[in-house]
C-alpha angles and dihedrals in degrees: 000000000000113000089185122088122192105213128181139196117245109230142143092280100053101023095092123095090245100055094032094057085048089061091044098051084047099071096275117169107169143025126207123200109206103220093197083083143044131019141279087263097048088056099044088053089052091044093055090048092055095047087042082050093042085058098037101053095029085247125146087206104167134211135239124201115194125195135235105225134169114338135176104196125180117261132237108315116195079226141346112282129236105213115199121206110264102026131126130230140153131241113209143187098220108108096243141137102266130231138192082272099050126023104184120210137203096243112114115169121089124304090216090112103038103085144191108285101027123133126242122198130204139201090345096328098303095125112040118198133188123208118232097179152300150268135174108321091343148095123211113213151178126222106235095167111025136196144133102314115207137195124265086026111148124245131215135185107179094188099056119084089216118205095250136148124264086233130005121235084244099047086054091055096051095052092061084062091055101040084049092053094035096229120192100237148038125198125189127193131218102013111189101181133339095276082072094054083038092056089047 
């Protein structure tokens, strides 16, 4: 028996009958329905073409739904940054448009935890930052791994145990919808410890 599963995200590019029959057809076992975007309705409409497709085609295909979670993102930017290996900059807290000298993020509880030499990743580790040290409401880093930073892209700092809440008021929203619509699977992102997946 298999052990492998072949699972796809649900968009705007792969959420029609036609794509979708294609996957299917393609050896598709799983969907998984991003909940940090779209709506409720958008789901539920992805979620009623599966189960149509499921009759239809005589499959079992299952859905996924995966949390948001906690999420630090960077803030407005004037323009997408090219950030060169070995530059400085600062992230700060203040809600500002951001430059190639201050980048703000949407993390506002206290730095204390967050220390010199940490790492911090961004949009899925493809820019990689160290931090060199901290003021008032701000982090001063150094690019280790540079590239074309946008706005909105999320932020992780793995090291660093962050004061955030075990779920979020909009991750317990979203897991009514898929406790209403009794959906297979559950993802959550960003677990720091079991208490997290308890709380779930």
């Amino acid at each position: 028996m298999p052990r492998t599963k072949i699972i796809a995200t649900l968009g705007p590019s792969s959420d029609t009958e036609t794509v979708l029959r294609k996957m299917f057809n393609s050896g598709l076992d799983e969907v998984r329905l991003n909940f940090s975007h779209g709506s409720h309705a958008e789901h539920l409409r992805r979620i009623r073409l599966v189960r149509a497709l499921n009759k239809k085609m005589r499959r079992a295909i299952k859905i996924m739904q995966d949390l948001e979670g906690n999420r630090i993102r960077v803030g407005r930017l004037k323009v997408p940054l090219a950030l060169r290996k070995g530059a400085q900059l600062y992230l700060t807290q203040k809600d500002i448009q951001g430059s190639a000298k201050e980048v703000p993020f949407d993390y506002h509880a206290s730095l204390k935890k967050i220390k010199a030499g940490m790492l911090v990743y961004i949009d899925d580790g493809k820019i990689v930052l160290e931090v060199k040290g901290k003021a008032a409401g701000r982090l001063k880093v150094k690019v280790i791994t540079g590239g074309q930073l946008k706005e909105q892209k999320g932020i992780n700092i793995p090291e660093a145990d962050l004061d955030f809440p075990r779920m979020t008021e909009k991750d317990t929203r979203d897991v009514k919808v898929a406790i209403s619509q009794k959906l297979d699977y559950i993802a959550q992102s960003f677990v720091r410890d079991a208490s997290d997946v308890h709380t779930l």
